[in-house]
C-alpha positions in Angstrom: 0.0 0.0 0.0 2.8 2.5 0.8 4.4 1.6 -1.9 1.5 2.9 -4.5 0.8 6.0 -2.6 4.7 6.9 -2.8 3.8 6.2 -7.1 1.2 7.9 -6.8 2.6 11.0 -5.8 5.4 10.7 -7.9 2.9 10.9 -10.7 1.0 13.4 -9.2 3.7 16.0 -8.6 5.3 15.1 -12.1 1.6 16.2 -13.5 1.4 19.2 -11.4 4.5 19.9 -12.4 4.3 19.7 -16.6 0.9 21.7 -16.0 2.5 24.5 -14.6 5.0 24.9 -18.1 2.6 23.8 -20.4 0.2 26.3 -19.0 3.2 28.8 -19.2 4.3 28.2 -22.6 0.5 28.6 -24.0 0.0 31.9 -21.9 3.2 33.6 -24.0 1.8 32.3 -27.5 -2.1 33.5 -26.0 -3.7 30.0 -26.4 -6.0 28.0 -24.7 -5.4 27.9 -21.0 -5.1 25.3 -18.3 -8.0 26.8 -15.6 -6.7 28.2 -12.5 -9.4 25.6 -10.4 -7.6 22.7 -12.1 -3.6 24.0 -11.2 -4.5 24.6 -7.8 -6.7 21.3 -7.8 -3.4 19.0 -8.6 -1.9 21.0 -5.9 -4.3 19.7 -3.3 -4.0 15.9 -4.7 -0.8 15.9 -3.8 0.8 17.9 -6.1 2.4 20.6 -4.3 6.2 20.2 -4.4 5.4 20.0 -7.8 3.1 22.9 -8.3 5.8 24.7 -6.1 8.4 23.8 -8.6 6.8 24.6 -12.1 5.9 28.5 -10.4 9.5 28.2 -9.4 11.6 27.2 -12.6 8.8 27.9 -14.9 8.3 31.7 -13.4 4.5 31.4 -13.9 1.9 32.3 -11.6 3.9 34.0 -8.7 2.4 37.0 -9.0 -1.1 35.5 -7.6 -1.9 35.6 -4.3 -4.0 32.6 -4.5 -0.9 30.6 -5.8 2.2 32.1 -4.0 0.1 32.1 -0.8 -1.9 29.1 -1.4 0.6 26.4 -2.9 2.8 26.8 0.0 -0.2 26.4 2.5 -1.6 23.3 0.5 2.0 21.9 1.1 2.4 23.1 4.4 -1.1 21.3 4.9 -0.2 18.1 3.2 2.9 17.8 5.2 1.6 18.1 8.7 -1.5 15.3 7.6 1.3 13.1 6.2 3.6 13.6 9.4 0.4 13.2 11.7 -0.1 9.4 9.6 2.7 8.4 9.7 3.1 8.9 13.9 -0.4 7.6 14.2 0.9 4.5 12.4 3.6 4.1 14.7 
């Protein structure tokens, strides 16, 4: 079981993580757009670091208060669920 969660937030974050530059590379040539609901959507999937890292390296969205404030909370949130597992595993 941990094994497939662990996959699945490789694949997750990976996801997050191409959607953040495809959505930046469509933005500079004014095409169809990725929705702002969906971005922040794989963030809270799981997606976070990755999120994190596409606003990072791909420069898009850091201007947003809802995604330089909110990313970093969805992480903050997903970590301290994930630390609160794994003690209550223990």
């Amino acid at each position: 079981m941990y094994r497939y969660f662990v996959l699945y937030l490789i694949f997750i974050n990976m996801i997050a993580f191409l959607a953040y530059g495809i959505d930046k590379k469509r933005a500079v040539r004014n095409q169809w757009r990725i929705s702002e609901k969906a971005l922040l959507g794989m963030a809270a999937l799981g997606g976070s670091i990755g999120a994190l890292a596409g606003m990072k390296i791909f420069h898009h969205k850091t201007r947003k208060a809802k995604f330089f404030v909110g990313v970093p909370v969805i992480l903050a949130a997903e970590l301290i669920v994930g630390f609160w597992v794994l003690v209550s595993i223990r």
